[in-house]
C-alpha positions as CSV (number, residue, x, y, z in Angstrom):
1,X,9.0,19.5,16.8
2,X,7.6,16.9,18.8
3,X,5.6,14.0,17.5
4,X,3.3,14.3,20.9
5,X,0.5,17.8,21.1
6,X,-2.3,18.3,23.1
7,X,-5.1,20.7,23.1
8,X,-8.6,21.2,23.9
9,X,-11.7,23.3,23.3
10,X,-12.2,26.9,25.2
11,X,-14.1,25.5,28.2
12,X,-12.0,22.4,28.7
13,X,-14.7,19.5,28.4
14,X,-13.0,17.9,25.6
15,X,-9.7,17.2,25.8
16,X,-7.1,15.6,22.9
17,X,-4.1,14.3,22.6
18,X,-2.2,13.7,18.4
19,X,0.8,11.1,18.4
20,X,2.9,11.5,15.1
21,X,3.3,14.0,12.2
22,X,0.6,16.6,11.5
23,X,0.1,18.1,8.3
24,X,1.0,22.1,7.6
25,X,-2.1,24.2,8.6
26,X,-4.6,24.7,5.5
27,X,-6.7,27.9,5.9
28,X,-10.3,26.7,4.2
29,X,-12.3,29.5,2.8
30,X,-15.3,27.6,1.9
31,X,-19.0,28.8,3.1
32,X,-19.7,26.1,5.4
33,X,-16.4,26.8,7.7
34,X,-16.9,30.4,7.2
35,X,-20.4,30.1,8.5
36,X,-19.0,28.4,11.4
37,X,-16.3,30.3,12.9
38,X,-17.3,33.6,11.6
39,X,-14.5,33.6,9.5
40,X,-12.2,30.7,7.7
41,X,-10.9,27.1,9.3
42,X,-7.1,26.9,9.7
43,X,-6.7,23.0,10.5
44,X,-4.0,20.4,10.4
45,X,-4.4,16.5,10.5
46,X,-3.7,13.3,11.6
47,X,-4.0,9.9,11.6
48,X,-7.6,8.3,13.4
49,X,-5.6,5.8,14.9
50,X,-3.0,8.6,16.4
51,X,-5.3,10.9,18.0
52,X,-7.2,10.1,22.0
53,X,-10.2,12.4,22.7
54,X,-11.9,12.5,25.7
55,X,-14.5,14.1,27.1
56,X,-16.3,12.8,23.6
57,X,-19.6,13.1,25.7
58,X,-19.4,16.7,25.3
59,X,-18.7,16.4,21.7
60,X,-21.5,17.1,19.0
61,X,-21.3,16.1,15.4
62,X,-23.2,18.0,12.9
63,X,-23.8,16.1,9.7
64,X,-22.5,18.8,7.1
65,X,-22.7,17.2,4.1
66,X,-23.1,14.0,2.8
67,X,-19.7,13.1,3.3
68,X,-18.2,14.8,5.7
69,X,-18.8,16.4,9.5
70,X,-18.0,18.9,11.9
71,X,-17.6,18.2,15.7
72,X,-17.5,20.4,18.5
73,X,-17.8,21.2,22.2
74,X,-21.4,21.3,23.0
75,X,-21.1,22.9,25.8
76,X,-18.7,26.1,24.9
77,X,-19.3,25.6,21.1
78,X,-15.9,25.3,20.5
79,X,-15.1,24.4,16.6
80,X,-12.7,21.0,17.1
81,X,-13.1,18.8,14.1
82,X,-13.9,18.0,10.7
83,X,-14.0,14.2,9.3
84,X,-14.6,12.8,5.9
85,X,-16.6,9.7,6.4
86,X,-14.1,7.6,4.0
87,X,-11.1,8.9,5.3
88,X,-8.5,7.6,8.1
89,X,-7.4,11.1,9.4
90,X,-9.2,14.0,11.1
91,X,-8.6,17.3,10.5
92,X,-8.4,19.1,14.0
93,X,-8.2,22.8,14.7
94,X,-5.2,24.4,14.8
95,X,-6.2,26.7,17.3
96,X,-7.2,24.3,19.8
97,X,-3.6,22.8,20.2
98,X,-1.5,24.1,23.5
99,X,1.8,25.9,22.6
100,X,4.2,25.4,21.4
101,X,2.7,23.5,18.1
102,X,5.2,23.7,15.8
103,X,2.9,23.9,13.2
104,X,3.4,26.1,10.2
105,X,1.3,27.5,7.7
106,X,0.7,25.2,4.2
107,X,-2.1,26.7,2.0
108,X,-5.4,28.3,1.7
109,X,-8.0,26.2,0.0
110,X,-11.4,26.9,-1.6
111,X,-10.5,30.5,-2.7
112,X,-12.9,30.6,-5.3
113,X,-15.8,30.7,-2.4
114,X,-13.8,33.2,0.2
115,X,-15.4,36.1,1.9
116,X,-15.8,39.4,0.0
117,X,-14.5,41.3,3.1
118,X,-10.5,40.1,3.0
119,X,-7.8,39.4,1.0
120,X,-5.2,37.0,1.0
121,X,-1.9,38.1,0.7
122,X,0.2,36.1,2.7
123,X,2.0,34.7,-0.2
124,X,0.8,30.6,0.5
125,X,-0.3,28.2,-2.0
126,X,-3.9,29.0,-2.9
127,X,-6.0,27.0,-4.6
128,X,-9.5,27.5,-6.5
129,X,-11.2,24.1,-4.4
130,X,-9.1,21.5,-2.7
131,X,-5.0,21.4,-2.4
132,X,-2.7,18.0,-3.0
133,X,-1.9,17.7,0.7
134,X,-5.8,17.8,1.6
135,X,-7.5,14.7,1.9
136,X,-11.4,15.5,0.4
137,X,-12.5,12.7,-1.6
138,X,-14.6,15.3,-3.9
């Protein structure tokens, strides 16, 4: 796999580039990502210092919590990011990325909040709240 991927939101406005490793995918069931994509999150993450965004003008941050938020394209609505305020990585979408990604599947986190309408059987990791791998600062 290559250390270089790029991606982007649906419309194209914002545009990104990660250098270096990127975590396996986490699926996050909580309610607030399942209130925003209509479904769950499945993100990977890396490093602030290894990622280049542009098009950041087009990018919105909503404050989600007190700790943490959520940005993405304002103009298609595209879900891109979530960043803990103490942290040094962001999570990115794994869906934005252009193919190939490389990227495989790690763990599904905050089970214990998941939608009524779906099981999980794939037969990763799942934890009640947060995983090891996941950077949350609870």
């Amino acid at each position: 796999m290559t250390d270089t991927h790029q991606g982007a939101c649906l419309c194209g406005a914002v545009r990104f580039t990660t250098h270096g490793p990127l975590r396996g995918v986490v699926y996050c069931h909580c309610s607030q990502c399942r209130k925003q994509t209509g479904h769950h999150y499945a993100a990977t993450n890396v490093a602030d210092k290894d990622i280049e965004i542009r098009g950041t003008s087009a990018v919105t941050w909503y404050r989600a919590s007190e700790k943490a938020r959520r940005g993405f394209c304002r103009i298609c609505g595209s879900a891109l990011f979530w960043k803990h305020d103490e942290l040094d990585v962001i999570s990115v979408m794994a869906g934005a990325f252009e193919k190939p990604t490389g990227l495989t599947a790690e763990a599904h986190i905050f089970v214990a909040d998941k939608g009524d309408y779906y099981d999980i059987d794939d037969g990763l990791p799942q934890f009640e709240r947060s995983a090891p791998t996941v950077k949350t600062r609870d």
